[in-house]
N, C-alpha and C positions, 0 to 999 in steps of 0.2 A: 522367535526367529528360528528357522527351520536350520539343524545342521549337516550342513556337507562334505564330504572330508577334500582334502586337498593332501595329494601326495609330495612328501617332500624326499628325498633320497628312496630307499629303498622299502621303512620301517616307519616314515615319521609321518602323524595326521595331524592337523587341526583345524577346528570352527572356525566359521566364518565372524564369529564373534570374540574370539580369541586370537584373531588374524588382527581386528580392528584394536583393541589393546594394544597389540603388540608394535605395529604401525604407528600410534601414537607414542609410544615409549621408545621407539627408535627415534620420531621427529624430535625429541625431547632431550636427548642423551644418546645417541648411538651415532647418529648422521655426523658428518664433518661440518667444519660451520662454511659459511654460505664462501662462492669461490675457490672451496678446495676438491670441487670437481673439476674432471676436465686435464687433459696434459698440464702437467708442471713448466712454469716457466723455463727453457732451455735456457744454457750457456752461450757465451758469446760465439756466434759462427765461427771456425776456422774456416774447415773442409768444408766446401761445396759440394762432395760426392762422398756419397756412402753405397756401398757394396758386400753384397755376404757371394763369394763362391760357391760354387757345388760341392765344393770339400767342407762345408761351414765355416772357413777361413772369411773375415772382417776384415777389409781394406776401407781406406777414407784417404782423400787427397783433392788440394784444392783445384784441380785444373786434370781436366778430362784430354787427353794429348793424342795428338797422330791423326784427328779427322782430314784435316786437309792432306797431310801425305800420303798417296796413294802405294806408295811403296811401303809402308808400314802400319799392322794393323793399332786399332783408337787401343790406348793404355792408361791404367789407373793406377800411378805409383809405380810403375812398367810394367803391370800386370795387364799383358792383354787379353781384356773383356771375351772376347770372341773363341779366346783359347779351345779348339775344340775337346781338350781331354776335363778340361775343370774350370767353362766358363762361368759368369757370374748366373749366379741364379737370379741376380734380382740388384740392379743398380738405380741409383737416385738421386734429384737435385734436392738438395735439402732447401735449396731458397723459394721451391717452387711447387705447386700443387695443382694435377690436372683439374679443369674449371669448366665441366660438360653443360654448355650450350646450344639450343635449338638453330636453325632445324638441324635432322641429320638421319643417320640411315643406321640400324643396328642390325648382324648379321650375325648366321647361324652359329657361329666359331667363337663368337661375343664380341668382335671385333667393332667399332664406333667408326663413322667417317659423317666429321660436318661437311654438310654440301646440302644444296638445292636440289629438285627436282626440277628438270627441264619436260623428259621426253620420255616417253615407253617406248622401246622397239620390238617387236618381234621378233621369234628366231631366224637366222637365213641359214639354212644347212648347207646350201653352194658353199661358203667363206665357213662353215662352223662355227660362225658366232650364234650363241644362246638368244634368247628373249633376254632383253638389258633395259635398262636404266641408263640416258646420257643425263649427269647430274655438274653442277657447278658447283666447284671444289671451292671452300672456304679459306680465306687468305692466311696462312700464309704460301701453303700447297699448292704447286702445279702439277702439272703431267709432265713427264720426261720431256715432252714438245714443245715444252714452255705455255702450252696453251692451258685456260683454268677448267675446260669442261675434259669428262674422263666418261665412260664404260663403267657399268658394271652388271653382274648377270643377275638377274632380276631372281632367279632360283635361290640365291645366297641371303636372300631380305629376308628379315624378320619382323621389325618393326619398322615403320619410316615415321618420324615425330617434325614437323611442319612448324610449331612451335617453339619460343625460347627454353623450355625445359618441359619434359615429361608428365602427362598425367599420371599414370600408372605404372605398376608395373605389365610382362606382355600375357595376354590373354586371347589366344586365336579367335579370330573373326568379330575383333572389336574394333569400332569405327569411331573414333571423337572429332566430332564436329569444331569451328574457330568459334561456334557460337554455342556451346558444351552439349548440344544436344550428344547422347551417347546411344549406339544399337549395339545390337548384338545379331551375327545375320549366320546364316547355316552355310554358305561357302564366299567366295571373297576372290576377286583375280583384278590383276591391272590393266588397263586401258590405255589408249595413244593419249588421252586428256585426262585419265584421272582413275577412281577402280569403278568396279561393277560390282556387286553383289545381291546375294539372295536369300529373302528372311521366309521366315513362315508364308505370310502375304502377297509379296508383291516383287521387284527386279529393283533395286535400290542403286541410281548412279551419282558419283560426284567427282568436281575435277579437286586435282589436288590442293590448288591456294582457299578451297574452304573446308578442308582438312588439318585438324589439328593432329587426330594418331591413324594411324592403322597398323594392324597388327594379323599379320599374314600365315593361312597355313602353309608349312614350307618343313625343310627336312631337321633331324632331329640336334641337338645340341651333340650328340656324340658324330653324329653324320659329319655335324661341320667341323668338329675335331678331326676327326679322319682325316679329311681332307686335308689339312693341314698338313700332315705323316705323309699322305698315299700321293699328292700330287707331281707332279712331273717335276723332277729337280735336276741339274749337271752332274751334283755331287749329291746322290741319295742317303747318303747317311750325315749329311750336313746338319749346321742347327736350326732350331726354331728359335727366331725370333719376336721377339715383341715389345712393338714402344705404346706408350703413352704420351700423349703432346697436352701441350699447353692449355689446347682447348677442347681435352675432353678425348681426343681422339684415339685409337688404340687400331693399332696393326700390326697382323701375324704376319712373317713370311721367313720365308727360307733362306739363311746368312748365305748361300751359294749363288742366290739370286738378287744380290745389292753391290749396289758399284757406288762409290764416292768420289764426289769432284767437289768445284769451285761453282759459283755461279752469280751475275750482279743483275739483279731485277725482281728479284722475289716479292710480293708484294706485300705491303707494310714492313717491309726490312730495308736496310742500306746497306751497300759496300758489299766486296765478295765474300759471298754466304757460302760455308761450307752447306753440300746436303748429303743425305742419303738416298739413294734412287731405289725405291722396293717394289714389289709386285702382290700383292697379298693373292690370294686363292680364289679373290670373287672380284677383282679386277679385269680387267681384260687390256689393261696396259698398266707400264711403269707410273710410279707418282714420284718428286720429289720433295724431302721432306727436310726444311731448315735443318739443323743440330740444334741450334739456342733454342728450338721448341721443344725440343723431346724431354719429356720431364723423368719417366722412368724407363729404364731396358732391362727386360728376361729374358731368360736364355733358356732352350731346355734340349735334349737329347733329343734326336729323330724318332724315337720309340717311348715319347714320354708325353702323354695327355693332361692339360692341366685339369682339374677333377671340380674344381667349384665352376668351371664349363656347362657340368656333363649333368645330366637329368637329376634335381635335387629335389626332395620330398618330407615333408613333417612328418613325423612319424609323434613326437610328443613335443606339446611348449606348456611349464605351466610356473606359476608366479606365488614363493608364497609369500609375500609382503602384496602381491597384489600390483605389483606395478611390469605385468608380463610386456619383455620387448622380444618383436619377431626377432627369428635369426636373418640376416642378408647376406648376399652373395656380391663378393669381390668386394664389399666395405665392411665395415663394423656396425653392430647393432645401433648408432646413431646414425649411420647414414654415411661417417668419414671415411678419410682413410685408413687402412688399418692399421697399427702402430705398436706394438709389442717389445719390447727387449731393447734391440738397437735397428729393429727393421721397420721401414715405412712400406708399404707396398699396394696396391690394387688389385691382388690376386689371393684370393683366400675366403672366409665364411666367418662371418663374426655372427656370434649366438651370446644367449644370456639362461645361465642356469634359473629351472631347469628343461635342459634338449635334447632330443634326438633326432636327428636328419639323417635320412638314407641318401646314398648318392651310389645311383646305378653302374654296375660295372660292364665295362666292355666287355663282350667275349673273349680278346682277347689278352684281359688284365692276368699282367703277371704278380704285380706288388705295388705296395701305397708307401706313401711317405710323405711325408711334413715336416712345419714345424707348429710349434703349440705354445700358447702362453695366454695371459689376462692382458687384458688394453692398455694402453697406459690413461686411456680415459676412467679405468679406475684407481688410479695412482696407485698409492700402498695397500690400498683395500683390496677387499674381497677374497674369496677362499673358495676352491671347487677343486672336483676331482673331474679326471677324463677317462674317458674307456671308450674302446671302439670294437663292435661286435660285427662276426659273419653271417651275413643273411636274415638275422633273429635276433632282437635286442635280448636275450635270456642267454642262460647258461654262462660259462667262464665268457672271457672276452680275450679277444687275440690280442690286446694291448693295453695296458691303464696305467697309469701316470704317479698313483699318489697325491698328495695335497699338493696344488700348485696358490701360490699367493702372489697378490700386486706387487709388480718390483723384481717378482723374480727372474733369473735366468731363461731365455726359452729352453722349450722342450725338443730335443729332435726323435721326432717320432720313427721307425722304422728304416729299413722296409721292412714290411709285414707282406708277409704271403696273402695274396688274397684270388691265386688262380681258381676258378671255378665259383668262383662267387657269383650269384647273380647283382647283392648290394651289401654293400657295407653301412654301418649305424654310427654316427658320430658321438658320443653322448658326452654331454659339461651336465655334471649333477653337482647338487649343491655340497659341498666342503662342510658341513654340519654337524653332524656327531662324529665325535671323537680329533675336533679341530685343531691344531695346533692354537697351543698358549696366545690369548694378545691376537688370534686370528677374525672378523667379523662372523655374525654369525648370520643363517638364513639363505637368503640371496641378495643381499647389500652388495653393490657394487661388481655383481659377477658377471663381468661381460669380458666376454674371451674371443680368443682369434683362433684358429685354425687357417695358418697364414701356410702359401705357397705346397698348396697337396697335390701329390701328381701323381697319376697311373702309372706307372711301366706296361707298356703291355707285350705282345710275341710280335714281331713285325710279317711272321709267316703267317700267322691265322687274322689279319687286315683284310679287308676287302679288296681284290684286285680291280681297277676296271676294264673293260672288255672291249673288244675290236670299235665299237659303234659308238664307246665315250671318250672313247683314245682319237679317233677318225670321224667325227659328226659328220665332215663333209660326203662319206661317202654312202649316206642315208638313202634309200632309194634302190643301189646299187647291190649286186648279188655277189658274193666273193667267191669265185670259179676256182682261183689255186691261191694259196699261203705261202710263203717262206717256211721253212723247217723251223727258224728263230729269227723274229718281228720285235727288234726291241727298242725302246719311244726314249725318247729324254727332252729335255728345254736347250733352245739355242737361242739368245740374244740375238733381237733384230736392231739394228742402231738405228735403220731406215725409219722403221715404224715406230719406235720406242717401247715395243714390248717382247714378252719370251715366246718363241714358238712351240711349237710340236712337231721334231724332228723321228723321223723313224729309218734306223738300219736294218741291214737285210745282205745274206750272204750272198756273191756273185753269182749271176747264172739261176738264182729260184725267184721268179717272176712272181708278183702280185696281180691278180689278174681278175678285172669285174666286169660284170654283163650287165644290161639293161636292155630292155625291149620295150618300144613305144610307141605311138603311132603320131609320128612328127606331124606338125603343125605351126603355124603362128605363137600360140603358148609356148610350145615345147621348137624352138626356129633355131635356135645355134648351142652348140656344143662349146663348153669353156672350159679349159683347165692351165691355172696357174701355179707353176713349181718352185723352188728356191732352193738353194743350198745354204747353208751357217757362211758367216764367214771364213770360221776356220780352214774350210775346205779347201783344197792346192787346185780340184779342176772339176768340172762334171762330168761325171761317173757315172752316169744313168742313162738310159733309153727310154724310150715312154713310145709305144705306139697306139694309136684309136685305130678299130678297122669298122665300118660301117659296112652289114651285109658281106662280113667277110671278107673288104676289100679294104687295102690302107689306104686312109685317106690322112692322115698324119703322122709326123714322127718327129722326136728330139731324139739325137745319140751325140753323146761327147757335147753339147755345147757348153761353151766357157764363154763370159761376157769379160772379157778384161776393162770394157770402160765402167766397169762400176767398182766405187774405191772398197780397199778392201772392210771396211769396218762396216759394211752395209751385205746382208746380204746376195747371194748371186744367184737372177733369176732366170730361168727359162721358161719360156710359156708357146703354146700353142695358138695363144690367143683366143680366136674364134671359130667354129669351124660351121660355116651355115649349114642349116639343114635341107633350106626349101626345094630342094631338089626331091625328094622324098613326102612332101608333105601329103598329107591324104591317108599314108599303107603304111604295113609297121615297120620297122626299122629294128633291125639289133645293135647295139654299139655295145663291144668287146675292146677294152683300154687295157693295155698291159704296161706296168713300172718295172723294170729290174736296174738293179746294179751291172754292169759290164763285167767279164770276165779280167778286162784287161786293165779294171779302174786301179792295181795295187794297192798298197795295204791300208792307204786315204780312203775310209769310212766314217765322213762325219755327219752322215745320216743326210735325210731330204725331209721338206716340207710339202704339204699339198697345200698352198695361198688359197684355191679355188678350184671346186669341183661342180659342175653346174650344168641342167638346161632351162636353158634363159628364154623369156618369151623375146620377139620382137616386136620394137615401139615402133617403127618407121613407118610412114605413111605414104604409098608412095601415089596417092588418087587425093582429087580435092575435093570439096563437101559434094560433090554430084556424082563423085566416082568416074569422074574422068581423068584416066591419068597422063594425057598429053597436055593438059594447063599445067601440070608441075614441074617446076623447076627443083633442084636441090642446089642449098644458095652455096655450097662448096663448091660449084661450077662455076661463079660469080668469081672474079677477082678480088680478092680483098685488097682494097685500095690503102689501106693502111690496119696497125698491126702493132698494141702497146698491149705487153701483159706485166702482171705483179713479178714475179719473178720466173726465167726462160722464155719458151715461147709458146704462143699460141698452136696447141696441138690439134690438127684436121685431122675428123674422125676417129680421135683418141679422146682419152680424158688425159687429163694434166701429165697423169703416170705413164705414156704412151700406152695404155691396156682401150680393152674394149669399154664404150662409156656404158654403164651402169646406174639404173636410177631406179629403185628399190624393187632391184630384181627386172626391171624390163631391160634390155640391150638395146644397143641402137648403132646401125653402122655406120651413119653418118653422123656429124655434127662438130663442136668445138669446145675441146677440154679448156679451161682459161683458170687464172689464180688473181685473183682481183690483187689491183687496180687494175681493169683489163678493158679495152677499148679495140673491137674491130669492125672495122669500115668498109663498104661496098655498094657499087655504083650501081645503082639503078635504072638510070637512064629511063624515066616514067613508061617503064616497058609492064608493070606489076601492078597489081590490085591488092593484094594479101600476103603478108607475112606470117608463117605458121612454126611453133618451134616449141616442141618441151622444156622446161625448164626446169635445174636439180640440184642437188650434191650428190655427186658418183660416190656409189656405193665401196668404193677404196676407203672412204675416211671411216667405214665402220658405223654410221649413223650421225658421226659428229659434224660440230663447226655448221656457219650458216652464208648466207651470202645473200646480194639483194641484184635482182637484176633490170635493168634498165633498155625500152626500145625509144631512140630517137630515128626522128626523117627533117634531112633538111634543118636541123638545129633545132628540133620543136621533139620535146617528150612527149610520147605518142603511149606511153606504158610502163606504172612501175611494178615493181611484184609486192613490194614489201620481203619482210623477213622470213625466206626460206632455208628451212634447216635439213640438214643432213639424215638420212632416214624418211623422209617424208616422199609420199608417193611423189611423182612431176607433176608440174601443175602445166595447163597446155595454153599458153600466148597464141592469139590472133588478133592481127592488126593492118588494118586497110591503110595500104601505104600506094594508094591511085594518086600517079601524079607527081609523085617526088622524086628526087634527084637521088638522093644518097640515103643510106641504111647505117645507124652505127646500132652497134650493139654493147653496152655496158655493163659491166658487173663490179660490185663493189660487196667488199667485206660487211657483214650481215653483224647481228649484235656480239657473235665470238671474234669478232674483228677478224684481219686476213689471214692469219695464220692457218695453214691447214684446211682452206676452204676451194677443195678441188669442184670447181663451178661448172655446169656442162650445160651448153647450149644440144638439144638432141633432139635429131631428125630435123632441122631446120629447112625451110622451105619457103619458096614464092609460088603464088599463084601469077598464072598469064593476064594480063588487061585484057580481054577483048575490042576494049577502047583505044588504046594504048596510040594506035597511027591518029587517031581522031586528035589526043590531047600534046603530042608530041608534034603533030603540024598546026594546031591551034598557037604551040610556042615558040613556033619555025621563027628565025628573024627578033622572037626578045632577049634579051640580056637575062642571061640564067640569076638565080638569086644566089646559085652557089657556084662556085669553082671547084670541079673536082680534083683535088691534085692526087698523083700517082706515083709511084716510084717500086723500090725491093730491096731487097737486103737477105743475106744469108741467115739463116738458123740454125741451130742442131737439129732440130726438124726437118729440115729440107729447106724451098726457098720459100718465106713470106713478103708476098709482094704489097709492098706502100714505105712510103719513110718512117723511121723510130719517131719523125717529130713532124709538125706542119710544117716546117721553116726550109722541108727539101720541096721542089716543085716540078714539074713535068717536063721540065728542059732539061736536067740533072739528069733523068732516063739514059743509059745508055743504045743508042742509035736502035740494034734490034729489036730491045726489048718496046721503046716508044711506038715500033715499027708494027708488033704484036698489040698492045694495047688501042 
């Protein structure tokens, strides 16, 4: 047998045949007997919660107190958690263990979220929403809306696993099949039904229910850390948080951006649920999140990267007993939780002497720090030393340990300086020569944690980011004059259920941008919608558009007092057509400023919407003649039943311009299912012609189904159209009939949130119409049309709330009109 040497510590070699002895005489007399692997059996529960602070102070107590009151933050023994000078670093249920099941989506920051895959969207730069993912949230998590589908930005994915649990770990541009077929393809992107990619050979497509992984190129593990630090906060120096839930799930976000209530509905729960409402970084709205689910909560500084995140690499693994176990990230060399001392956690590197792991450091790292100990999955056992080197596993080491053994004490490692590091080397070598007495020898049992290690880094030398990722919407646009100081923060929308992107700006220095185009169809109206926080006492801004130099729009001072105050306060321009212009180029110069006279109330402004929208409206019928069309908003609506307010004429739900993925439309009917509107036809029409959608308000979400009746006879159903999806376009020969309803009903995300548009709706002319309307001269109609009206906040919608009003009810003129 040929020999090889095998390095143990620094000095120690042996044969592979002297390895096989020696294995054998451990199986024989060294090994513990069978079942004294593994944690010791614990003592009887008291505490439910165990906690180590940032100071390394150990709290436990059985009841985690103050979630439901909102006037007092959550306390552990009245230590409150959230404390920002010396929050817990790392709190936990001890009855309970996160329990990662498929499907679900893992993100660049490490973050987990079970949910479905519904939909891809694309980016719409108008509203600055990214390329997303609308996915369905796993129970017991909703969206601040109450509704289970949510946003997320499709940039932030890194793996999406379709699966009850993971194949692998992630390895870009790898594709696992439900049926295990496995590729490996040279680039990789998502699609409206599933991904695309491309191998050596050929354009490889699949939707995603015959996907079991994929695994996306996307930005870097320290990228997604960043982000975490750099994103828009109220309170910039606030904490980071981060829970783990019951089922596997884990989310970062910002303790400045979570609000705490009450709530009874939550699904698979009973009775008022406390929750937490958070927002992570690759959300694009609120979620909320039970209490009883959260299994563990860290806390970290605004200037602190958790480090078993960020880029880790083998540097050395080798075994000498022979029984080599990888090091893993965020569990222990078995695959557990980590468990060390008295802390249980899912944040750290479990390895097994002996190792060394580099883990790259930020540019802008200031200092490391941990903690260090053996598993308790080696109970009393095992024996290693630790050292941690700069840049180079040789030379001295900026930190080493001494003999550490099973049982003992943890270690608190540092901070150790580690500025200008490009990476640091973690290394657990074997405890072997010169062991402590009664210590094991080799590598029996050495499996160690390197639990909760974290960067410091300089919050000056972070990545800022720049006008066009602060302002997506104004993509396209050319910035003519700046503010002296343009400064962004997050502002709570309650309306929408998620944080904005507010920006201040001193009185009197205009923000001011140009475009030049050459209007058309495509390019048919001008959109910009504005908001204020609620905070705000009044608006404080002017906004002028001038086309060709001329104003042809403006907002100054308005104040919308009918909107309550916990929603924000919107003004808008609405729409501003072009087709005056279409054909030649057009300049549109849009100037924002602050008022001189707005006082010392700066609490910044949002842009909702910055846009040119093509036009959907049709206003010629399949021949191009456009005196057979009617627009059926001309038409009386003889009756008038929506899910909640009222039926909005040529608006969408939100009174805005209707919107269907990206096309505008200036006629038509915003409705929120159950919604039901009626108009008489009088067999004067041959065709009903009418886009159908979810206005692009919901963000891509929520669905809806829509329904065309004549005469009590379904003439047309849509099936399940969902939000983000182009319009689809209804024609329906309606020669002959009496009455038109129009139906819409909640789609498979049921009603909630399902802003429904009927757009560009239309009759063609009968040319028939006196032929078949004196062929019924003298019969008994099949239908009775009844009529009536009623006030709106919209204006007037003319028909009764119910069938049971009837045409005599009319008041005298109005009968007189009809």
């Amino acid at each position: 047998m040929d020999k090889v040497a095998y390095h143990i510590s620094r000095d120690c070699v042996m044969t592979r045949a002297g390895k096989i002895n020696l294995v054998v005489g451990l199986l024989i007399g060294v090994l513990p007997a069978p079942g004294a692997f593994g944690q010791e059996q614990p003592a009887a529960v008291v505490d439910c919660y165990k906690a180590v602070l940032a100071d390394g102070k150990e709290i436990a107590g059985a009841v985690l107190d103050g979630w439901k009151d909102l006037q007092r933050p959550p306390t552990l023994t009245g230590v409150n958690i959230f404390d920002p000078n010396n929050p817990v670093r790392m709190l936990w249920d001890v009855r309970r263990k996160p329990n990662l099941n498929g499907p679900f989506i893992e993100f660049t920051n490490g973050d987990v979220l079970a949910c479905q895959i519904k939909q891809y969207l694309p980016a719409d730069p108008g509203s600055g929403l990214p390329a997303r993912l609308n996915v369905e949230l796993a129970p017991p998590l909703i969206t601040y809306r109450n509704a289970q589908q949510i946003l997320v930005r499709a940039d932030r994915v890194r793996r999406i696993v379709q699966t009850d649990s993971p194949v692998e770990d992630y390895q870009v541009g790898t594709i696992i099949y439900k049926n295990g077929t496995r590729k490996q393809v040279n680039s990789l992107k998502m699609t409206a039904d599933g991904i695309q990619a491309l191998d050596a050979d050929s354009v490889i497509t699949a939707q995603y229910e015959d996907l079991a992984e994929v695994h996306l190129s996307c930005e870097s593990p320290e990228e997604g850390s960043t982000r975490d630090l750099t994103g828009l906060c109220p309170s910039p120096q606030s904490l980071v948080v981060r829970f783990a839930t019951a089922d596997g799930g884990i989310m970062t976000f910002r303790h400045a951006m979570m609000s705490r209530g009450e709530y009874y509905g939550f699904p698979n729960l009973r009775g008022n649920v406390p929750f937490m409402a958070i927002q992570p970084a690759w959300a694009l709205s609120a979620v909320k999140v039970p209490v009883e689910s959260i299994c563990i909560i860290s806390c970290r500084q605004a200037n602190e990267m958790l480090a078993s995140l960020l880029n880790i690499r083998t540097v050395s693994e080798k075994s000498y007993t022979g029984m080599l176990m990888r090091w893993r990230r965020n569990c222990n060399v078995r695959g557990q939780m980590l468990e060390s001392g008295n802390i249980v956690t899912n944040l750290g590197i479990g390895v097994h002497s002996f190792s060394q792991v580099a883990i790259e450091m930020p540019k802008s790292a200031r200092s490391f720090s941990c903690l260090a100990g053996l598993d308790r999955s080696a109970g009393s056992g095992g024996c290693v030393e630790a050292r941690i080197y700069k840049d180079q596993a040789s030379g001295e080491p900026i930190w080493k340990s001494g003999y550490i053994r099973g049982g003992d004490k943890l270690i608190r490692v540092g901070p150790i300086d580690v500025e200008g590091a490009k990476q640091i080397i973690l290394e657990c070598d074997y405890g072997h020569n010169g062991r402590p007495a009664g210590a094991e020898p080799f590598d029996i049992r050495d499996e160690f944690d390197w639990i909760l290690p974290v960067v410091t880094v300089d919050p000056a030398k972070l990545p800022k980011p720049d006008l066009q990722q602060l302002l997506p919407q104004i993509a396209g646009w050319k910035v003519e004059k700046l503010p002296e100081k343009l400064d962004f923060a997050a502002a709570w929308n309650e309306q929408g259920g998620f944080w904005d992107t507010t920006m201040t700006m001193p009185a009197g220095q205009p923000l001011t941008l140009s475009r030049q185009i050459t209007a058309s169809k495509k390019l048919g109206v001008f959109e910009l919608r504005l908001a204020r926080p609620a905070a705000a006492k009044n608006w404080d801004h002017s906004v002028v558009l001038k086309v060709n130099d001329k104003p042809v729009a403006e907002i100054t001072n308005l104040f919308r007092p009918d909107y309550p105050r916990n929603q924000h306060t919107e003004g808008t321009m609405g729409f501003v057509p072009l087709d005056p212009y279409f054909g030649v180029k057009t300049d549109l110069n849009l100037t924002i400023q602050r008022v001189p006279s707005a006082g010392n109330d700066n609490s910044g402004i949002t842009i909702c919407r910055l846009a040119l929208t093509a036009l959907g409206d049709d206003e010629k019928d399949e021949t191009g003649d456009q005196s057979t069309v009617v627009p059926l908003n001309s038409l009386i609506r003889t009756y008038s039943k929506n899910g909640s307010g009222d039926i909005r004429k040529d608006r969408n739900y939100n009174n805005s311009l209707i919107r269907i993925h990206g096309v505008a439309y200036s006629t038509g009917l915003g409705v929120y299912p159950l919604s039901v509107a009626k108009f008489d036809l009088g067999m004067k029409y041959k065709t009903f012609i009418s886009d159908i959608g979810i206005d692009d308000m919901t963000g891509g979400n929520y669905s809806a189904v829509f329904e065309v009746w004549a005469d009590d006879v379904k003439l047309y159903e849509s099936g399940n159209v969902r939000g983000g999806m182009a319009a689809k376009r209804v024609s329906v020969d309606v020669a002959g009939k009496q009455e038109l309803k129009l139906v819409v009903k909640g789609g498979d995300t049921g009603n909630n949130g399902s802003y429904a548009c009927w757009a560009g709706p239309r009759l063609i002319k009968d040319p028939d119409a006196a032929k078949r309307i004196a062929s019924n001269s003298g019969k008994t109609p099949d239908k009775v049309v009844k009529a009536g009206y009623y006030m709106g906040i919209g204006g007037v919608n003319f028909g009764p709330k119910d069938d049971s009003s009837l045409f005599e009810n009319l008041q005298p003129e109005m009968a007189e009109r009809l």
